[in-house]
N, C-alpha and C positions, 0 to 999 in steps of 0.2 A: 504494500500500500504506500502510495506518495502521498505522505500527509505531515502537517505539522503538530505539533501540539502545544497549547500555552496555559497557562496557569491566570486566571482571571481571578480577580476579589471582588464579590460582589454582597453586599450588606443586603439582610436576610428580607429589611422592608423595600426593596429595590429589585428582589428576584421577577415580578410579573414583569414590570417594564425594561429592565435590562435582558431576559433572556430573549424576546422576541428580539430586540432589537439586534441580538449578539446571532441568535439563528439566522434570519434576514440578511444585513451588513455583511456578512460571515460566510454566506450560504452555508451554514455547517453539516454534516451528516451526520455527528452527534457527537456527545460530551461526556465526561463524568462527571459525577457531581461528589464531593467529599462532606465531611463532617464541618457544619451542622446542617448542611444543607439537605439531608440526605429524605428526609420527610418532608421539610419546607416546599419541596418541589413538584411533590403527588398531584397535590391541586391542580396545577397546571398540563399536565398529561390528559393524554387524549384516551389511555388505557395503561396498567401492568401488566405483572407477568403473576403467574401465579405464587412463585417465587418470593418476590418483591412485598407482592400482598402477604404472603405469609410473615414475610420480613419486617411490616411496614416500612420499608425502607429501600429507595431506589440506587444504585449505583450509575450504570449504564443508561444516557437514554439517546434514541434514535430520534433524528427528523428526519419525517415526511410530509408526503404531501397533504398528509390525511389527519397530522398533528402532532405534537409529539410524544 
């Protein structure tokens, strides 16, 4: 895969509006997400995994067309 990776900080009352703007700006295919974010970001997905759901807690997330 030819890809980069960066390390963003992004304060936890800033995740709605900064992560669109970071997928979009970005075109990204997808991100991690680290501690404390790792819940703060459910709401914003379009679905988990069943995994995750068990977890409540996301690591990995993919963008698509369809959301993230």
């Amino acid at each position: 895969i030819n890809a980069v990776y960066h390390k963003l900080l992004i304060p936890r009352n800033q995740i709605p509006k900064q992560l669109m703007t970071l997928v979009k700006e970005y075109r990204l295919d997808g991100f991690n997400v680290t501690m404390p974010h790792k819940q703060a970001v459910i709401p914003f997905l379009a679905g988990i995994s069943k995994e995750a759901t068990i977890a409540c807690s996301v690591n990995t997330v993919c963008c698509r067309q369809d959301g993230l």
